[in-house]
mmCIF file of the N, C-alpha and C atoms, coordinates in Angstrom:
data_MODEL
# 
_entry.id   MODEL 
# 
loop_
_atom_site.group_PDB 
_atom_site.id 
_atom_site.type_symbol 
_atom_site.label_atom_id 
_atom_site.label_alt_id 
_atom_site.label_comp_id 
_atom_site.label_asym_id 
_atom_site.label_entity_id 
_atom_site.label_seq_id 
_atom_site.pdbx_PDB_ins_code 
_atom_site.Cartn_x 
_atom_site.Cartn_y 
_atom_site.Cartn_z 
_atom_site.occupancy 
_atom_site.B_iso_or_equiv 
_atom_site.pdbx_formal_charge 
_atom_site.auth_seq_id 
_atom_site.auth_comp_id 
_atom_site.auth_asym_id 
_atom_site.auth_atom_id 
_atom_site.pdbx_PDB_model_num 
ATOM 1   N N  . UNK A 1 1  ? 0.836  -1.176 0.000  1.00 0.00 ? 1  UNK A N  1 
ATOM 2   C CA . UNK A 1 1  ? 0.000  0.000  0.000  1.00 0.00 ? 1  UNK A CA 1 
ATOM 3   C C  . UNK A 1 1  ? 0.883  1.242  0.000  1.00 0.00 ? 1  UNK A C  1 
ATOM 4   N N  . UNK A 1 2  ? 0.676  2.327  -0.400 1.00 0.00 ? 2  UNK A N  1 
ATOM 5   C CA . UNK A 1 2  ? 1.095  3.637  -0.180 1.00 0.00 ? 2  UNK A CA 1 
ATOM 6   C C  . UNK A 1 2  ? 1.280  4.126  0.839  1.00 0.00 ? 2  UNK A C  1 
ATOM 7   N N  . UNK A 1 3  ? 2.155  4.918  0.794  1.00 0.00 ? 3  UNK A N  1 
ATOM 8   C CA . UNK A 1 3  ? 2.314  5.733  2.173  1.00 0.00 ? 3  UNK A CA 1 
ATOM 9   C C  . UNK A 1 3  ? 1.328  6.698  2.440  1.00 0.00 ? 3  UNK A C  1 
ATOM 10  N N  . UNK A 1 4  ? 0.951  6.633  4.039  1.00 0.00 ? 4  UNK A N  1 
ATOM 11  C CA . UNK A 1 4  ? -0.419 7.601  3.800  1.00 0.00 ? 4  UNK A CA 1 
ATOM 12  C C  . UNK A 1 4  ? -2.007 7.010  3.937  1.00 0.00 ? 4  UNK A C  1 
ATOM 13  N N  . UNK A 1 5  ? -1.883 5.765  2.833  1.00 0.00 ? 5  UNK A N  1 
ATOM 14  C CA . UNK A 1 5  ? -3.139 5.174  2.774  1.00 0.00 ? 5  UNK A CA 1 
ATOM 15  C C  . UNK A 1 5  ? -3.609 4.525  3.978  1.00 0.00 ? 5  UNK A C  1 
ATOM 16  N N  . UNK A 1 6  ? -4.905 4.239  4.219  1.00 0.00 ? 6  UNK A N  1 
ATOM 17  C CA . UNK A 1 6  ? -5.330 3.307  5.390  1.00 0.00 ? 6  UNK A CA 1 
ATOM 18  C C  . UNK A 1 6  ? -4.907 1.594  5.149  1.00 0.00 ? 6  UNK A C  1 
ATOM 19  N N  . UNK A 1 7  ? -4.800 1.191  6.446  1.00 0.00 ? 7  UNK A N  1 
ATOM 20  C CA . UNK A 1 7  ? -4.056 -0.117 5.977  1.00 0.00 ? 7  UNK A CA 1 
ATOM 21  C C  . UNK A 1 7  ? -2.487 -0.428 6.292  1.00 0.00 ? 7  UNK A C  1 
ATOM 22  N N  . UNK A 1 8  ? -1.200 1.022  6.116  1.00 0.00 ? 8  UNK A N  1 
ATOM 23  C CA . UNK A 1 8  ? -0.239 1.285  6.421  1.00 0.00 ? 8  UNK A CA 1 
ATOM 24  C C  . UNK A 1 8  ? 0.413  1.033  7.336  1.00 0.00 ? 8  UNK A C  1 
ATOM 25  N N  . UNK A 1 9  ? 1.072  0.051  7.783  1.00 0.00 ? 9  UNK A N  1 
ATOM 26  C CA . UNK A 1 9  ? 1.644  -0.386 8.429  1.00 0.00 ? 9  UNK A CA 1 
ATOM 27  C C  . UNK A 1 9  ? 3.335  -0.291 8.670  1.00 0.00 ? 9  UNK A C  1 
ATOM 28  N N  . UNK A 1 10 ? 4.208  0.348  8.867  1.00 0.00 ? 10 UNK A N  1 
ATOM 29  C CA . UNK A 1 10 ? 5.477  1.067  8.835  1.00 0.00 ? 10 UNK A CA 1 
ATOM 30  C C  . UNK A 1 10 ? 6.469  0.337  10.061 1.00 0.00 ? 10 UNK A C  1 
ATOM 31  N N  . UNK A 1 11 ? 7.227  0.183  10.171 1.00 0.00 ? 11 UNK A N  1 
ATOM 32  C CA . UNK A 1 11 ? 8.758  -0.278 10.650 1.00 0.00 ? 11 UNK A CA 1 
ATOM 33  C C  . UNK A 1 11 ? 8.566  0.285  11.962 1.00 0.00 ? 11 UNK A C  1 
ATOM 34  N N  . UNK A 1 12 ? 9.257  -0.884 13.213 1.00 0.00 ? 12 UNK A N  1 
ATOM 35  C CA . UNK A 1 12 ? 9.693  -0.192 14.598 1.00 0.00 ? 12 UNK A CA 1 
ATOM 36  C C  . UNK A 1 12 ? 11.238 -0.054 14.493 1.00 0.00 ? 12 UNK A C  1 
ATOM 37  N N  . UNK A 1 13 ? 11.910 1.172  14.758 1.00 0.00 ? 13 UNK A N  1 
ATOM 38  C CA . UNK A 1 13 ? 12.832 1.444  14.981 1.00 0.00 ? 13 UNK A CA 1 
ATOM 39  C C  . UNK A 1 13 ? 13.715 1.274  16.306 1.00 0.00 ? 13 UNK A C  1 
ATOM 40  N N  . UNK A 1 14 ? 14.902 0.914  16.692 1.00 0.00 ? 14 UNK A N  1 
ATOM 41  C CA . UNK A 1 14 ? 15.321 0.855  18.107 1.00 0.00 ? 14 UNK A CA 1 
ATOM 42  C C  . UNK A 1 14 ? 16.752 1.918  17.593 1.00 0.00 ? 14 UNK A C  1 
ATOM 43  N N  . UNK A 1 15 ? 17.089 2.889  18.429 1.00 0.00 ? 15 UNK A N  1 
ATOM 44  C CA . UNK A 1 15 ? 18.602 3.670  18.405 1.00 0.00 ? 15 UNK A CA 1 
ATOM 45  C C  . UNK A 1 15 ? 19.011 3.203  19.571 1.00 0.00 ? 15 UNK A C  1 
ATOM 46  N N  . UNK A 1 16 ? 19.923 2.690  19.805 1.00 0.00 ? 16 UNK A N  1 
ATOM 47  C CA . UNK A 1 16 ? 20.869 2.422  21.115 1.00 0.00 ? 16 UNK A CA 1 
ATOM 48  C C  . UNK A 1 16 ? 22.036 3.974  20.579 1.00 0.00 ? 16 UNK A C  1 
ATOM 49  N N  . UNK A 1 17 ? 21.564 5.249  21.290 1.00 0.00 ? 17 UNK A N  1 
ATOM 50  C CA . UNK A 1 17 ? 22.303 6.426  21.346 1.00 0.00 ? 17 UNK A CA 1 
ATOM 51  C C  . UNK A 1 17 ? 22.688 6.821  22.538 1.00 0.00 ? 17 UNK A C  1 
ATOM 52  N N  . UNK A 1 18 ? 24.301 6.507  22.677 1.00 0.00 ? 18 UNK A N  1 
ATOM 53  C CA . UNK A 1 18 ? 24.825 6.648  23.893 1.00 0.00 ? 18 UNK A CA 1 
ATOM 54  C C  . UNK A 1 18 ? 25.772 8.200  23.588 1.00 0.00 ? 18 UNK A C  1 
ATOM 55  N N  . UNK A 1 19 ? 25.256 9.384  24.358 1.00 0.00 ? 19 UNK A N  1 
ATOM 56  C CA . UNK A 1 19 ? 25.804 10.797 24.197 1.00 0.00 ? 19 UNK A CA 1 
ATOM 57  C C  . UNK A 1 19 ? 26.574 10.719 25.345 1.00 0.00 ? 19 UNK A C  1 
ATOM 58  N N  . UNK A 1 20 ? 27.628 11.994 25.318 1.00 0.00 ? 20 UNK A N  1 
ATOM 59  C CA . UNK A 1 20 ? 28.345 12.470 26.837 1.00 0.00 ? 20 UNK A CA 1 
ATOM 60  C C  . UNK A 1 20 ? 27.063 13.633 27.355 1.00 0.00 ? 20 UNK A C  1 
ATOM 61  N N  . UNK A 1 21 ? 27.043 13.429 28.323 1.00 0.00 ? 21 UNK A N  1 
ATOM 62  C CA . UNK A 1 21 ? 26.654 14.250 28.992 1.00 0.00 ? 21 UNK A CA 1 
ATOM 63  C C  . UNK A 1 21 ? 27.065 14.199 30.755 1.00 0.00 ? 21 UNK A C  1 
ATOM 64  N N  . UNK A 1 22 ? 28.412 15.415 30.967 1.00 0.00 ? 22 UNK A N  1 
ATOM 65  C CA . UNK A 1 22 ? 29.079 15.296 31.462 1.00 0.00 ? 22 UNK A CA 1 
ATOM 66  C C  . UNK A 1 22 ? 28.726 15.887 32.587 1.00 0.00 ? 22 UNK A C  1 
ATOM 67  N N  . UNK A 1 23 ? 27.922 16.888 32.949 1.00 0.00 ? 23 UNK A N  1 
ATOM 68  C CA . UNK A 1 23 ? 27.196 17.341 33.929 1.00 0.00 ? 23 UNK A CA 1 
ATOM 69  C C  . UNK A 1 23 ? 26.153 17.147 34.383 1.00 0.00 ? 23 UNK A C  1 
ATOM 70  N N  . UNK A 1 24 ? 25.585 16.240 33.729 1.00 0.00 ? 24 UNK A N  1 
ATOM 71  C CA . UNK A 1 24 ? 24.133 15.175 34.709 1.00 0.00 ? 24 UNK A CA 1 
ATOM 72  C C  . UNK A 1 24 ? 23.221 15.761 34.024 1.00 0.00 ? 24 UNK A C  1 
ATOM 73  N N  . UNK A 1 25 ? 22.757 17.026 33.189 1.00 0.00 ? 25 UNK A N  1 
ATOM 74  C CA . UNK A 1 25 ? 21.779 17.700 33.298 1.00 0.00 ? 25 UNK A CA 1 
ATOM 75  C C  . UNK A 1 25 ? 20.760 17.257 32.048 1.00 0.00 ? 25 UNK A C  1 
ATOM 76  N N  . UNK A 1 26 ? 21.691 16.138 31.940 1.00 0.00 ? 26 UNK A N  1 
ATOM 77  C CA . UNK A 1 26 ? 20.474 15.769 30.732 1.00 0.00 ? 26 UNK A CA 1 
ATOM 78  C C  . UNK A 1 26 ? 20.124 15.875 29.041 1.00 0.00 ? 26 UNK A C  1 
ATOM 79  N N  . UNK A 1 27 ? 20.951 16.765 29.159 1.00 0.00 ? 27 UNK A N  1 
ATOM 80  C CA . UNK A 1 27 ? 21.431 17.429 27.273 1.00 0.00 ? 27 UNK A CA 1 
ATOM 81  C C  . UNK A 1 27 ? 22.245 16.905 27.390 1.00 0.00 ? 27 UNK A C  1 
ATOM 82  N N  . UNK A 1 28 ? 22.648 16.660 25.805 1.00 0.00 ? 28 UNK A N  1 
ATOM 83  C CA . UNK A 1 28 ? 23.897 16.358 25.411 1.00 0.00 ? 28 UNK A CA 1 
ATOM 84  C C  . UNK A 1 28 ? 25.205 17.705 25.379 1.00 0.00 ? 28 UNK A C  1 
ATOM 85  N N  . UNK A 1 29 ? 25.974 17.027 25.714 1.00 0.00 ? 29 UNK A N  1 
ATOM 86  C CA . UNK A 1 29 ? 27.560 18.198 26.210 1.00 0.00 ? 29 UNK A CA 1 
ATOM 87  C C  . UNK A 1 29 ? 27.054 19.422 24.557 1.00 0.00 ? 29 UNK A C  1 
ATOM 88  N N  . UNK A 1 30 ? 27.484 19.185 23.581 1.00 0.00 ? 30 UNK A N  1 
ATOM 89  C CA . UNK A 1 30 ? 27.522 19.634 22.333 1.00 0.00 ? 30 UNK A CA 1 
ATOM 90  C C  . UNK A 1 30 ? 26.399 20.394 22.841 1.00 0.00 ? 30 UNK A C  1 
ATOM 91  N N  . UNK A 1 31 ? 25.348 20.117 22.204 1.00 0.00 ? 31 UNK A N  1 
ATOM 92  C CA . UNK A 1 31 ? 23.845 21.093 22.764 1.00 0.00 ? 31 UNK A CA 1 
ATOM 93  C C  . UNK A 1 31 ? 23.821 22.186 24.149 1.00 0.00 ? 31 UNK A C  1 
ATOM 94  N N  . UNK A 1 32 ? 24.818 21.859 24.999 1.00 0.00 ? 32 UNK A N  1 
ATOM 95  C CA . UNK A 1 32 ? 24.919 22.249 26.431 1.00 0.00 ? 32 UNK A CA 1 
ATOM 96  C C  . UNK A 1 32 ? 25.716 23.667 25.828 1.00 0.00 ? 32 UNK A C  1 
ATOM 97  N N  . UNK A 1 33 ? 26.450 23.464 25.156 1.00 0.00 ? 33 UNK A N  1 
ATOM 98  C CA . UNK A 1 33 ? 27.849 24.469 24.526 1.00 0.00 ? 33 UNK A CA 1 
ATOM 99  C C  . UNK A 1 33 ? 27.564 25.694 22.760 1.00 0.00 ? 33 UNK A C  1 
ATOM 100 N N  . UNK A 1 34 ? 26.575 24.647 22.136 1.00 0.00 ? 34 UNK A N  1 
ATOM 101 C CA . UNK A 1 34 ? 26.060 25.639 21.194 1.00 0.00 ? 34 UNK A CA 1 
ATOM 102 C C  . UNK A 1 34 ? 24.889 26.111 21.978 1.00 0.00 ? 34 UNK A C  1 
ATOM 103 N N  . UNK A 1 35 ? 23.985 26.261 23.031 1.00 0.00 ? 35 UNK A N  1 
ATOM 104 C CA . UNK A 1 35 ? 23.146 27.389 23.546 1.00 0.00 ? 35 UNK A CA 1 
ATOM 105 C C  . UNK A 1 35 ? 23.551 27.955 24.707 1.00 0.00 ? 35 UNK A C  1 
ATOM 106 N N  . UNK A 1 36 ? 24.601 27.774 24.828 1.00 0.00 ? 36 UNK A N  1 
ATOM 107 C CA . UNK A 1 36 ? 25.295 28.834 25.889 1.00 0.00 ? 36 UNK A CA 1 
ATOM 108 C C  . UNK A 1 36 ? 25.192 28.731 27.128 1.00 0.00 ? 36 UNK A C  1 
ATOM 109 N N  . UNK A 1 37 ? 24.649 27.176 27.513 1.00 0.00 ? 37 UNK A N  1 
ATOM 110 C CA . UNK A 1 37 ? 24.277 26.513 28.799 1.00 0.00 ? 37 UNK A CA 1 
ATOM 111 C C  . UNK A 1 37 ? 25.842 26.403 29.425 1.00 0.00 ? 37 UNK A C  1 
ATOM 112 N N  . UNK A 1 38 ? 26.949 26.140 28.783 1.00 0.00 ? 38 UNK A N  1 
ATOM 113 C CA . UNK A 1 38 ? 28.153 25.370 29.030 1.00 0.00 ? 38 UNK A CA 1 
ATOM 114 C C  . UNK A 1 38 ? 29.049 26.273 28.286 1.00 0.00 ? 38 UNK A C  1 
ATOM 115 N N  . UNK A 1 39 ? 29.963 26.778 28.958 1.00 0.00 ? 39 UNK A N  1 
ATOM 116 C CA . UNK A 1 39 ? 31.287 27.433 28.242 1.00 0.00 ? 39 UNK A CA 1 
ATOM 117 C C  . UNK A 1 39 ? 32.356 26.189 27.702 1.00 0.00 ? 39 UNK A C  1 
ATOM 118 N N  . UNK A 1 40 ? 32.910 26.650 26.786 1.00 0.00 ? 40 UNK A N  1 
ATOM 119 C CA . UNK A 1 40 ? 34.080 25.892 26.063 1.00 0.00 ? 40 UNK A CA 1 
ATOM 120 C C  . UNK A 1 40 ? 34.954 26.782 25.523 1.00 0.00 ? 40 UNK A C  1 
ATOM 121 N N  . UNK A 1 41 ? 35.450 27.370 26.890 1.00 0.00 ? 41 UNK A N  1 
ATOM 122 C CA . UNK A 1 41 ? 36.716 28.470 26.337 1.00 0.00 ? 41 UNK A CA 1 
ATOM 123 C C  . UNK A 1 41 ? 37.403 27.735 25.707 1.00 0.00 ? 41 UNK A C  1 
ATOM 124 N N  . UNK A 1 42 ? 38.049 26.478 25.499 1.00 0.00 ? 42 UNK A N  1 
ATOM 125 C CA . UNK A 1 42 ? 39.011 25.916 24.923 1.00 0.00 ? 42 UNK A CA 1 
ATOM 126 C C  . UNK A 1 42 ? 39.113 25.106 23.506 1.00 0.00 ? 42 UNK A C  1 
ATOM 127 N N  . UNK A 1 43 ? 37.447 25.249 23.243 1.00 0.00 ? 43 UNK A N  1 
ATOM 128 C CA . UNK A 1 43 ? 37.211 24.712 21.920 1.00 0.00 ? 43 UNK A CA 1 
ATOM 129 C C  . UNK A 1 43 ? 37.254 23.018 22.018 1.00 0.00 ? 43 UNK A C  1 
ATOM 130 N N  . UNK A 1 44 ? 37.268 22.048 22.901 1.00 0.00 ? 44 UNK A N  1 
ATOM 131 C CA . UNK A 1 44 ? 37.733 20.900 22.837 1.00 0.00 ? 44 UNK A CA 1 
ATOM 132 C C  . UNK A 1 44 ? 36.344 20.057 22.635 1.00 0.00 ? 44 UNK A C  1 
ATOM 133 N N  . UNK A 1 45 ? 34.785 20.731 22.978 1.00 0.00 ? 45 UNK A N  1 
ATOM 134 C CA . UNK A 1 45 ? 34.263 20.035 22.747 1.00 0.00 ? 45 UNK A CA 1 
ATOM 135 C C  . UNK A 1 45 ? 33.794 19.597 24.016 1.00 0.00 ? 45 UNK A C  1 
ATOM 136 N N  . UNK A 1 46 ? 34.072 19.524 25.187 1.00 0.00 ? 46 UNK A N  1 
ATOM 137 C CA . UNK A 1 46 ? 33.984 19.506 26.334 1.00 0.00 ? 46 UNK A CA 1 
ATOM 138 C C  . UNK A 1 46 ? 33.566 20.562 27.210 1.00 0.00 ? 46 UNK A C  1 
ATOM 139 N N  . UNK A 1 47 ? 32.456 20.894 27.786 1.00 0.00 ? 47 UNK A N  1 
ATOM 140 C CA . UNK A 1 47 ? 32.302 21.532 28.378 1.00 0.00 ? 47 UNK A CA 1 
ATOM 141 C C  . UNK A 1 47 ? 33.424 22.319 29.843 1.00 0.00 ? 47 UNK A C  1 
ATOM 142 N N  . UNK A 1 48 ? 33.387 23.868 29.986 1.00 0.00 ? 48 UNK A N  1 
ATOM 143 C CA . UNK A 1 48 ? 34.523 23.879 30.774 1.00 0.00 ? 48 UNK A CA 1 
ATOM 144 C C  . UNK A 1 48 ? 33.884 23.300 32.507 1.00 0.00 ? 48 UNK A C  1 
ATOM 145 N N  . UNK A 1 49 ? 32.777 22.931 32.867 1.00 0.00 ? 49 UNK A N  1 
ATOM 146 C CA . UNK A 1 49 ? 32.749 22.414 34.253 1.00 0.00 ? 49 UNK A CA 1 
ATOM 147 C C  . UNK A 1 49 ? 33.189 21.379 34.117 1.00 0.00 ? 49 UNK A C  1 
ATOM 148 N N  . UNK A 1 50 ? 33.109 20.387 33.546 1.00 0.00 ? 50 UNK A N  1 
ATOM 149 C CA . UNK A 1 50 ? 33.567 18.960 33.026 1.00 0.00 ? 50 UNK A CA 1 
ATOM 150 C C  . UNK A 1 50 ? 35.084 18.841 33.630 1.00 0.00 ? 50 UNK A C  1 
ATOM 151 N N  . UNK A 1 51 ? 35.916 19.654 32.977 1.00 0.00 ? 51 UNK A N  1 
ATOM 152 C CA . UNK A 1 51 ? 37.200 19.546 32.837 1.00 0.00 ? 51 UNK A CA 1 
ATOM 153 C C  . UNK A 1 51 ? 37.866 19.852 33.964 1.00 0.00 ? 51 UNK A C  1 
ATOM 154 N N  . UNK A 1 52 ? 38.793 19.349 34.641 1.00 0.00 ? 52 UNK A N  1 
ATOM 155 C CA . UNK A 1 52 ? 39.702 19.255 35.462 1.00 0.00 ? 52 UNK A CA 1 
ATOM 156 C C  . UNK A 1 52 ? 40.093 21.074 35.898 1.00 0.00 ? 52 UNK A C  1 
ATOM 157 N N  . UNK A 1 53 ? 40.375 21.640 36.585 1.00 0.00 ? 53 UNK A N  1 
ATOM 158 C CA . UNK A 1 53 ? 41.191 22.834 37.056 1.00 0.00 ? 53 UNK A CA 1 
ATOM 159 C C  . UNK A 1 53 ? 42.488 22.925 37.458 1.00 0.00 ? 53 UNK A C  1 
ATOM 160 N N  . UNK A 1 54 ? 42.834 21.650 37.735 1.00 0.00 ? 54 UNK A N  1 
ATOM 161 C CA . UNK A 1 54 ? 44.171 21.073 38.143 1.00 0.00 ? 54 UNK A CA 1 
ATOM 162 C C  . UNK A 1 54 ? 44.675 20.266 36.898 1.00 0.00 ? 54 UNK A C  1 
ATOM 163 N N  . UNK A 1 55 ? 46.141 20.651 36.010 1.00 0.00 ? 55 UNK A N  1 
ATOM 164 C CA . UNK A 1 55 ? 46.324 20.275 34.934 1.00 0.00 ? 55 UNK A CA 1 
ATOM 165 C C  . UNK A 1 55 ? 47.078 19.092 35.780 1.00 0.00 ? 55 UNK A C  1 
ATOM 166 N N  . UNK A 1 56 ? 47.833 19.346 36.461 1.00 0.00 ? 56 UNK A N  1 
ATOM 167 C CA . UNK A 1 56 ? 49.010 18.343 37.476 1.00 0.00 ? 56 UNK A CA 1 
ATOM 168 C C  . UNK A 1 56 ? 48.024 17.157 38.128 1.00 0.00 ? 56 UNK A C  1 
ATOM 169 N N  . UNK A 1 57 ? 46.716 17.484 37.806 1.00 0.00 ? 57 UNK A N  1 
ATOM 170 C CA . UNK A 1 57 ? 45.814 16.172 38.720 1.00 0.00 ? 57 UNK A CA 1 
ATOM 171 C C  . UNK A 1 57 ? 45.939 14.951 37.399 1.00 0.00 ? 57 UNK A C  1 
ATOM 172 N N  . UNK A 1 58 ? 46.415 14.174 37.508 1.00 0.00 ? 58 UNK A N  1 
ATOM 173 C CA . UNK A 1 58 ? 46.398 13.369 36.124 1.00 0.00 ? 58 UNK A CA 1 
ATOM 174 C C  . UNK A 1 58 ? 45.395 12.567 36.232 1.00 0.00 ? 58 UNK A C  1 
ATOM 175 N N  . UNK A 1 59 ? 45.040 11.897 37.232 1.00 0.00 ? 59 UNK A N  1 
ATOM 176 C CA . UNK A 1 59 ? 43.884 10.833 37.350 1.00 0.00 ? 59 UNK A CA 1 
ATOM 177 C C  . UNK A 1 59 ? 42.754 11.827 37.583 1.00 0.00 ? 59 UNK A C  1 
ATOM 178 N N  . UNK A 1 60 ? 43.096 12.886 37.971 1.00 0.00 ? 60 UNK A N  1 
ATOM 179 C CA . UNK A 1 60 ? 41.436 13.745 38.526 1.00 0.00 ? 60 UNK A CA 1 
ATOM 180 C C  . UNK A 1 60 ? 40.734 12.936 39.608 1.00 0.00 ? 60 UNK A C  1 
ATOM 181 N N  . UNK A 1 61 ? 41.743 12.909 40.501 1.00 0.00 ? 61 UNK A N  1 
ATOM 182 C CA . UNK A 1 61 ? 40.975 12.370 41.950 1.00 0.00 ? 61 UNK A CA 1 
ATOM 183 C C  . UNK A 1 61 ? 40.863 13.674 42.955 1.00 0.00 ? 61 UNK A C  1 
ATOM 184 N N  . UNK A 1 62 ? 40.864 14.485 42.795 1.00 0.00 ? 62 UNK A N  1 
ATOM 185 C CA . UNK A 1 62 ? 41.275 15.566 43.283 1.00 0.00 ? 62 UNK A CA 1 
ATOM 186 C C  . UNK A 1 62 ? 42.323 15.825 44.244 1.00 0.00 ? 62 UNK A C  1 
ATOM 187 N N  . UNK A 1 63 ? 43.632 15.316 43.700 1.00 0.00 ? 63 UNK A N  1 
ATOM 188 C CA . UNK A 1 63 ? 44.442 16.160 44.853 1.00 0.00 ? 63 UNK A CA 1 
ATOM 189 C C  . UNK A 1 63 ? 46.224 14.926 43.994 1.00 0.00 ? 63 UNK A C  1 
ATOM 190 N N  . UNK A 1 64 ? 47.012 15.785 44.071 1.00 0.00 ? 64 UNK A N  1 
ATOM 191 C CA . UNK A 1 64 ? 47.864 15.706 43.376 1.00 0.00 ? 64 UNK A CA 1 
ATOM 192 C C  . UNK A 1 64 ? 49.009 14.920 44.205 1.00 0.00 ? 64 UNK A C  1 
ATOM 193 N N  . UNK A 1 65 ? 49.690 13.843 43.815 1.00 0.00 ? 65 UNK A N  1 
ATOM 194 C CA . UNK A 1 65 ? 50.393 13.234 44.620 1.00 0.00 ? 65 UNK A CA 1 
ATOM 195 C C  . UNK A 1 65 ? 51.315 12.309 43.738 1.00 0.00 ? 65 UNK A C  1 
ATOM 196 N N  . UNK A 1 66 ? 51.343 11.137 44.709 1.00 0.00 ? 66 UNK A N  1 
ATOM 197 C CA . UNK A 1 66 ? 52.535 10.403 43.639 1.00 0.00 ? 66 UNK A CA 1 
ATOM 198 C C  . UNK A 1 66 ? 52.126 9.212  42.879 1.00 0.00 ? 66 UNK A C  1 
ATOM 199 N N  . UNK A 1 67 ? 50.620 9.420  43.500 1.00 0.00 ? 67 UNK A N  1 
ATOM 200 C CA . UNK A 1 67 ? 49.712 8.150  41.958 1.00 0.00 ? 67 UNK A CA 1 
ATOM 201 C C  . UNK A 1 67 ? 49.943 9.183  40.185 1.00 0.00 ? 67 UNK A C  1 
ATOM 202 N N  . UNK A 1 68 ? 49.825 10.411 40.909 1.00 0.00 ? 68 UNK A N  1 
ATOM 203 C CA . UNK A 1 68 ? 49.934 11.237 39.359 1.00 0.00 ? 68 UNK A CA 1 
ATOM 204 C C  . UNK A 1 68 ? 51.366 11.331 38.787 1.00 0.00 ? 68 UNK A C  1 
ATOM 205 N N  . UNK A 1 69 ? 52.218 11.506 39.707 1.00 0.00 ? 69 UNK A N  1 
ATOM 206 C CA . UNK A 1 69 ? 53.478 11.111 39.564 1.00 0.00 ? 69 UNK A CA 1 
ATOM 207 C C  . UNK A 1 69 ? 54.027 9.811  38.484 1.00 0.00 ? 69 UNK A C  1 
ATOM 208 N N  . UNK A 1 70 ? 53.487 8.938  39.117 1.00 0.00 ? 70 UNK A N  1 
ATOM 209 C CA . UNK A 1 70 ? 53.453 7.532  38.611 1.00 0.00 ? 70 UNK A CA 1 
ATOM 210 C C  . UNK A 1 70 ? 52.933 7.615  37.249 1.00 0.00 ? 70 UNK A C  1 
ATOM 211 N N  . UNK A 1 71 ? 51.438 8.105  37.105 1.00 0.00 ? 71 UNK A N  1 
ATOM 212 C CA . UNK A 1 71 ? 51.379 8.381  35.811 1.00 0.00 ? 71 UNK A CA 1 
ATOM 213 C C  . UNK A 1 71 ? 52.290 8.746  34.503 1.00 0.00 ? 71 UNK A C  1 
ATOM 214 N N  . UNK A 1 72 ? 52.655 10.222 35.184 1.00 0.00 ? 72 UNK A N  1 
ATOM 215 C CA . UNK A 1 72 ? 53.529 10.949 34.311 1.00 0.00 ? 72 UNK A CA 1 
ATOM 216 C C  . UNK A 1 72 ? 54.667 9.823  34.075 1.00 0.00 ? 72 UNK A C  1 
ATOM 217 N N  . UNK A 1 73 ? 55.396 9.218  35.139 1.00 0.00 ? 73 UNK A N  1 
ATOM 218 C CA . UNK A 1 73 ? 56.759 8.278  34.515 1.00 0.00 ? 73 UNK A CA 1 
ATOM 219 C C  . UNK A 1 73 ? 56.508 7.367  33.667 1.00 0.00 ? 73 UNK A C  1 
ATOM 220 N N  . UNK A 1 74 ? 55.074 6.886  34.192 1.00 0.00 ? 74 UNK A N  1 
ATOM 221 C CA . UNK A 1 74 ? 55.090 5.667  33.532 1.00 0.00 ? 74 UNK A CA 1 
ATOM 222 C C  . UNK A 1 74 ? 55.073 5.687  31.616 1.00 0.00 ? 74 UNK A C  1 
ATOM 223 N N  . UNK A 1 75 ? 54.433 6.896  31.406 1.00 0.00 ? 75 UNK A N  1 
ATOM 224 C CA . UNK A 1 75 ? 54.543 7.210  30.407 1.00 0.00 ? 75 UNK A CA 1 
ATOM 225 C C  . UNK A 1 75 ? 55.852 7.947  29.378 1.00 0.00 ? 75 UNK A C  1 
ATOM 226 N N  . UNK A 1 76 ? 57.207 7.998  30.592 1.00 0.00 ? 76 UNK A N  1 
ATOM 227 C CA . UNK A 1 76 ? 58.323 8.839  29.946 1.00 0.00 ? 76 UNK A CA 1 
ATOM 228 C C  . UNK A 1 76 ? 58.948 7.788  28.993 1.00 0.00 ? 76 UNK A C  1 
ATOM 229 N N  . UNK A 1 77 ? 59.828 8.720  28.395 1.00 0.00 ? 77 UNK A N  1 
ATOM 230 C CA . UNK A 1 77 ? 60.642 8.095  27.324 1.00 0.00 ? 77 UNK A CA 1 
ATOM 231 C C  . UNK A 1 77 ? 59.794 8.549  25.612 1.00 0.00 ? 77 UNK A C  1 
ATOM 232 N N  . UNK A 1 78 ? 60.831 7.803  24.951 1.00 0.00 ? 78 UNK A N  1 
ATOM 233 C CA . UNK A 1 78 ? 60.366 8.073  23.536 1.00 0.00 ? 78 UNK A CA 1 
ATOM 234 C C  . UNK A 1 78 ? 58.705 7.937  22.989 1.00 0.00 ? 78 UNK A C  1 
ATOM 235 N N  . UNK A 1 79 ? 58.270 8.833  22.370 1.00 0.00 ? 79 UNK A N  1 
ATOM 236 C CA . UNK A 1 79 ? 56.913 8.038  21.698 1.00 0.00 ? 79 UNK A CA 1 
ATOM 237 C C  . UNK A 1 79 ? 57.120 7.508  20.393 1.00 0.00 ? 79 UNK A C  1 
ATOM 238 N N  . UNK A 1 80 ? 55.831 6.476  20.743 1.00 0.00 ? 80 UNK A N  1 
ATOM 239 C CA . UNK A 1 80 ? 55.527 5.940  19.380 1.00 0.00 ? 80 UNK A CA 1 
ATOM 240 C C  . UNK A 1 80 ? 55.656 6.316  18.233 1.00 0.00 ? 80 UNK A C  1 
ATOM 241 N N  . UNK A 1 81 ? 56.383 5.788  17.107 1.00 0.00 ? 81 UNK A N  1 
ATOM 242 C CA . UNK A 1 81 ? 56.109 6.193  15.700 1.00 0.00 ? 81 UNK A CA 1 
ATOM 243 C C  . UNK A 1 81 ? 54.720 6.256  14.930 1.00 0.00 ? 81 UNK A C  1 
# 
């Protein structure tokens, strides 16, 4: 039958759409940042509450020590090609 006509019977759809939404509030981050809900001084795409204030916090547990330490070494030396 046609689309439209009586009788029409049409498709169930399922989206499994998994967004960030990094501040609980329910929008998606992107949407949070193009209406001016969420600053992104930095352009990353990330909202700026989201993001860390402490660059030296590497895990973002809040408070800087020698697990972040550990981080940073574990990662020294040459990088990958």
């Amino acid at each position: 039958m046609a689309y439209g006509s009586v009788g029409y019977f049409g498709g169930a759809f399922i989206f499994d759409c998994v967004f960030n939404d990094c501040n609980g509030n329910g929008t998606r981050d992107e949407c949070d940042i193009a209406g001016s809900t969420s600053s992104d001084s930095n352009g990353n795409g990330i909202p700026d509450e989201c993001e860390s204030l402490c660059r030296a916090d590497v895990n973002e547990d809040g408070v800087v020590d020698g697990v972040d330490m550990s981080f940073i070494l574990s990662g020294w030396g040459n990088c990958p090609p």
